[in-house]
C-alpha positions in Angstrom: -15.9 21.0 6.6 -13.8 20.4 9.4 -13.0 16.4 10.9 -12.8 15.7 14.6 -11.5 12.9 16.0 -11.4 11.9 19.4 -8.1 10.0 20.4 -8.2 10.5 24.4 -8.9 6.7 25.5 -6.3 4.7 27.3 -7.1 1.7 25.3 -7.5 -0.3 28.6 -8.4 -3.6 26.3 -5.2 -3.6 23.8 -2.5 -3.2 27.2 0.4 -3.7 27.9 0.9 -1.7 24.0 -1.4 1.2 25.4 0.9 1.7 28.6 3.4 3.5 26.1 1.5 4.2 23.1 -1.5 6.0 22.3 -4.5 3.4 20.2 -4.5 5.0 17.8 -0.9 4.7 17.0 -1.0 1.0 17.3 0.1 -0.2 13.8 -1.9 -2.6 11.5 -1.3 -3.7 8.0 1.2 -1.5 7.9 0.2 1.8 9.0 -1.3 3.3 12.0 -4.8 3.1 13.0 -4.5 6.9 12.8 -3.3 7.4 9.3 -6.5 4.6 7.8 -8.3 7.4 9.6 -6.5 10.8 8.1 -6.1 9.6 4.9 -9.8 8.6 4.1 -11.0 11.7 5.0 -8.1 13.5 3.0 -8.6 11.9 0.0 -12.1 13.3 0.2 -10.9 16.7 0.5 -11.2 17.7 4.4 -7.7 19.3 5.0 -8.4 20.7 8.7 -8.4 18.0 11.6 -9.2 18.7 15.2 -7.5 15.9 17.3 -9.2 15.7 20.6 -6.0 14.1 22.8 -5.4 13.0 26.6 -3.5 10.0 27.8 -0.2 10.5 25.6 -1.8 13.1 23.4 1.9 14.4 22.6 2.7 11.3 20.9 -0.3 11.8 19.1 0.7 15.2 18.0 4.2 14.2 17.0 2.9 11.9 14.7 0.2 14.0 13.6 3.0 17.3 12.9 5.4 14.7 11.0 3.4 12.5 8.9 1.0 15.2 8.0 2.8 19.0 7.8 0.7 20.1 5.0 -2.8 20.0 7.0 -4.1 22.2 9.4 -4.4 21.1 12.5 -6.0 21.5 16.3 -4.9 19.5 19.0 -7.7 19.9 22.7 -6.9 18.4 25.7 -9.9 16.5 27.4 -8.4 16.3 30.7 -11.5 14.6 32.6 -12.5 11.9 30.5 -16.3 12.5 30.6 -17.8 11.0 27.3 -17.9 11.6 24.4 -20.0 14.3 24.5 -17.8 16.4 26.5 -14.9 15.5 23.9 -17.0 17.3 20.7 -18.0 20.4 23.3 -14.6 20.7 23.4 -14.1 21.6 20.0 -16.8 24.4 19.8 -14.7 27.7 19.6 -12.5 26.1 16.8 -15.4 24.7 14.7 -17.6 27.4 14.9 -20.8 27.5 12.4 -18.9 25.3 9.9 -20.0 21.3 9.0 -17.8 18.8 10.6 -17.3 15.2 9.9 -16.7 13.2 13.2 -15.0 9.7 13.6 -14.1 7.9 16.3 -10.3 7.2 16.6 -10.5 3.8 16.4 -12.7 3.2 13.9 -12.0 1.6 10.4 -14.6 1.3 8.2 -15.6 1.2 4.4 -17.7 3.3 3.0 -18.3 5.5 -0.1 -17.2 8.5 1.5 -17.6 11.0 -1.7 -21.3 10.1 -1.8 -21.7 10.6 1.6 -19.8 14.2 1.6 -22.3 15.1 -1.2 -25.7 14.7 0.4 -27.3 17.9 1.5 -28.6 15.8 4.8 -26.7 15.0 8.2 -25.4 11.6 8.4 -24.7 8.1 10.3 -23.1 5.3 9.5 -24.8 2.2 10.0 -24.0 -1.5 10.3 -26.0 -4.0 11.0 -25.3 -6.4 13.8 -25.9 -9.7 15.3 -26.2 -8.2 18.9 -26.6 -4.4 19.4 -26.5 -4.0 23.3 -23.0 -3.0 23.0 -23.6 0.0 20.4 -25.4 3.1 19.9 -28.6 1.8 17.8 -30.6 3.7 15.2 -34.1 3.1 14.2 -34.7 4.2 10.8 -38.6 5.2 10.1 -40.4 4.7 6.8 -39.2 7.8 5.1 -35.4 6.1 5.2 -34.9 9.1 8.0 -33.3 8.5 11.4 -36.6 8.4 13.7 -34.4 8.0 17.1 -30.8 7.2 18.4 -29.8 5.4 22.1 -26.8 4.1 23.1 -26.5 0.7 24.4 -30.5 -0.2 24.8 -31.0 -3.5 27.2 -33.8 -4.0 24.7 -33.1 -2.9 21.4 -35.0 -2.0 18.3 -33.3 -2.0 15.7 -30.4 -4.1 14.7 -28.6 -1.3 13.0 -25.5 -0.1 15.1 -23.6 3.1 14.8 -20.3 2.6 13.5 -18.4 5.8 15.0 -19.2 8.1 11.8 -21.0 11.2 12.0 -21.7 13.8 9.4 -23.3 16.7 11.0 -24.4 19.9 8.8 -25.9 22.1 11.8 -22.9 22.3 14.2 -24.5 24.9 15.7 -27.5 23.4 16.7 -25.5 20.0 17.6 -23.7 22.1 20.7 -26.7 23.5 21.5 -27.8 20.1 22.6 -24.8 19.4 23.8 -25.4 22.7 26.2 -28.4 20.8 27.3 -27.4 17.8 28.2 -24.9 19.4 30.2 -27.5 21.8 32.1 -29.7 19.2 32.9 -27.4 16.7 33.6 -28.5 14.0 31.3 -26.2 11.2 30.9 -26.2 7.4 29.7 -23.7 5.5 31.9 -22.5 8.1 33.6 -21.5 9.9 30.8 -22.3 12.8 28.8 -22.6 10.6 25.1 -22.5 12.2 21.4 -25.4 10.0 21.2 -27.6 11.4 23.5 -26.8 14.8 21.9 -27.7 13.3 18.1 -31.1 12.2 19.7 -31.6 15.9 21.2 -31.1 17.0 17.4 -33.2 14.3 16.2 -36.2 15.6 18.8 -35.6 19.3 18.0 -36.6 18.5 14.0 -32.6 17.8 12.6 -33.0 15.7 9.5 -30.1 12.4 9.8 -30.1 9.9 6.7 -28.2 6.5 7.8 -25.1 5.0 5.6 -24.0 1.6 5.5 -20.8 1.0 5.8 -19.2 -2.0 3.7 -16.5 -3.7 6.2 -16.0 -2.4 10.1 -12.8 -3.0 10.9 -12.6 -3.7 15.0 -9.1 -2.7 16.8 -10.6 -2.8 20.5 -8.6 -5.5 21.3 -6.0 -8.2 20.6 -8.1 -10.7 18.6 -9.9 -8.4 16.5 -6.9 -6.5 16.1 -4.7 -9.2 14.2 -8.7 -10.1 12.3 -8.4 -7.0 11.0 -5.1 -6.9 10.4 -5.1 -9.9 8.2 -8.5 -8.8 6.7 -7.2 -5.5 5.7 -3.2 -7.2 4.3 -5.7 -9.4 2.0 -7.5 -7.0 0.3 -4.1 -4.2 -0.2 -2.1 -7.5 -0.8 0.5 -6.2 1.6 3.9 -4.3 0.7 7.2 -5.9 0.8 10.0 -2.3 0.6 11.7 -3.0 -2.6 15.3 -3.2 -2.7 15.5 -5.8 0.1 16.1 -9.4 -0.2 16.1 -12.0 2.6 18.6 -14.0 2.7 17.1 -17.8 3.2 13.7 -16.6 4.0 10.7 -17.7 2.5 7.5 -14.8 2.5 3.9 -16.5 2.3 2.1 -13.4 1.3 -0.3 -11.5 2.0 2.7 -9.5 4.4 4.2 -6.0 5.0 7.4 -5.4 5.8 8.5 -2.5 6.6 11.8 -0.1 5.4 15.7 -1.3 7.0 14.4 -4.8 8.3 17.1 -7.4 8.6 15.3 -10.6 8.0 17.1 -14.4 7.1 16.8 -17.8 7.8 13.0 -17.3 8.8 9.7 -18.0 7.2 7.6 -14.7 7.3 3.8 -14.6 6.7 0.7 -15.1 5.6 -1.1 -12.1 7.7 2.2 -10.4 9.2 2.7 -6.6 9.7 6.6 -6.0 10.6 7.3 -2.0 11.3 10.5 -0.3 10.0 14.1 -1.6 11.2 13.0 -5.0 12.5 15.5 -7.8 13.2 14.4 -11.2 12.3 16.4 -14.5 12.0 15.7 -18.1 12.6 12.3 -18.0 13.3 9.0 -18.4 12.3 5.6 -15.5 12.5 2.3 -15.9 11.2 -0.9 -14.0 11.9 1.1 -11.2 13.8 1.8 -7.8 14.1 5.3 -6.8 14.7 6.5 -3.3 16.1 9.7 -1.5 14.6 13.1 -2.0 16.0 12.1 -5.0 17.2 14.6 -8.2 17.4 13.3 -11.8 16.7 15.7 -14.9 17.0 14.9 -18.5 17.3 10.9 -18.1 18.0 7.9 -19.2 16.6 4.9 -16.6 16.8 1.7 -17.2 15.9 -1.6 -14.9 16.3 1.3 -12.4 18.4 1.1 -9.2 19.0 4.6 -7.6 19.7 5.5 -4.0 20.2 8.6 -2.2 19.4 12.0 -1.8 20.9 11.0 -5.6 22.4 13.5 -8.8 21.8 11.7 -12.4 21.3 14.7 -14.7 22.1 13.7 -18.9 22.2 15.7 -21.7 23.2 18.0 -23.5 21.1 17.4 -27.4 21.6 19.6 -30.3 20.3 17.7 -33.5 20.5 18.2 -37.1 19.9 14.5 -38.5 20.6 13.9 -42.1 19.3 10.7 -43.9 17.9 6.7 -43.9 20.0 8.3 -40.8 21.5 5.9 -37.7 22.7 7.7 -34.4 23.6 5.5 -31.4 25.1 7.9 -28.6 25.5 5.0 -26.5 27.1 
């Protein structure tokens, strides 16, 4: 089995971080989206990864190449960003007959992924939603069997969203639909989706069983970045590199800090990420996400989101401020 995963968004809802780094490569609790990604499907034995790149797609490979030498590994270019469906048609020549496992690069999710690798059926990860305009939606007939997939219905009917995970046994037959989607120019918001492609299977007599997923991790965007963030330190209970000590710093866990960080005076934590070689002194973070080489003096961040090779630098204030006094610094 072989995993694709497209990485060629721009990320348009986590910028300014997307102007110079890839999504995928955004860091939470510790690591990259990326590497929750590669090292699920690892562990459950895939070991040859098609990346599907574009905007900074050589970062993507450069990280790829050095955390990862011992996989095999396809980078594709999707140039014209035309859907996801044109991203997997990409693939074809390098996937060939074989089974592939496809996840969405910035997608996090739970899930037994063993059990799922052994069933002899195609499959789709599930979650079940409050409001499932905004998702591709599955409606699951009697016989526990995918009866039909559409992405984004004004009028849904089901409640069961697709999560970004796709198990597909008959790659073949999956790019045949994708061949006609292309030739008769079907697309859903002006694009050519996976989804539409899955229904096409789904039509032609493909057999998909849905899995649910336990947690779905969202890193669209700031706020349910630093959600997730926290969500995911609490259940790892974070990673402090051993061999450092703080001087005059107090750590509320759950927090990861990073290797060569120079941290004092400061009150780190709960819910804080900080990447490698971080400078931090007289301040104060909570609920953030901190990049690497990064320096932090005299601030106090709270639900922040700061990249690296930035500098946070406050204002150092000597008052004398007497009683029934209110001060509003802004």
């Amino acid at each position: 089995m072989k995993a694709i995963i497209p990485v060629a968004g721009a990320g348009a809802k986590l910028r300014p971080h997307t102007y110079t780094q890839p999504k995928a490569l955004i860091p939470i609790a510790g690591k990259t989206i990326l590497s929750f990604i590669v090292d699920q499907l690892r562990e459950a034995g895939i070991t040859e990864f098609i990346f599907i790149v574009g905007y900074l797609g050589d970062k993507i490979q450069e990280y790829v190449n050095n955390m990862y030498p011992d996989l095999t590994t396809h980078f594709v270019y999707q140039n014209e960003r035309q859907g996801t469906g044109h991203a997997i048609e990409l693939t074809k020549n390098i996937v060939g007959t074989d089974e592939v496992f496809v996840t969405l690069g910035d997608t996090i999710c739970e899930f037994d992924i063993k059990e799922v690798m052994a069933s002899p059926y195609s499959m789709l990860g599930i979650k079940k939603v409050d409001d499932p305009r905004n998702f591709g939606v599955a409606e699951i007939g009697e016989d526990g069997f995918i009866e039909h997939v559409v992405e984004k219905p004004a009028i849904p009917k089901s409640n069961m969203a697709l999560v970004g995970l796709y198990k597909i046994k008959e790659s073949d037959f999956l790019f045949q639909c994708l061949h006609h989607l292309f030739s008769e120019g079907i697309k859903t918001y002006g694009e050519y989706n996976l989804t539409d492609a899955l229904d096409c299977m789904i039509k032609r007599g493909a057999k998909f069983q849905p899995f649910k997923v336990k947690n779905w991790f969202d890193c669209g965007k700031k706020e349910s970045l630093l959600e997730s963030n926290a969500t995911l330190l609490k259940k790892s209970g974070g990673n402090v590199v051993d061999g450092h000590e703080y001087k005059d710093t107090i750590i509320i866990p759950p927090v990861s800090i990073a290797s060569g960080c120079d941290i004092s005076n400061s009150i780190i934590g709960p819910n804080v990420a900080i990447g490698a070689n971080t400078s931090i002194k007289h301040s104060i973070v909570r609920d953030s996400i901190i990049g690497s080489y990064t320096t932090l003096h005299e601030v106090v961040l709270d639900n922040s989101l700061i990249g690296s090779d930035a500098s946070v630098k406050g204002l150092s204030r000597s008052l004398n401020i007497g009683d029934n006094t209110e001060i509003d610094f802004g």
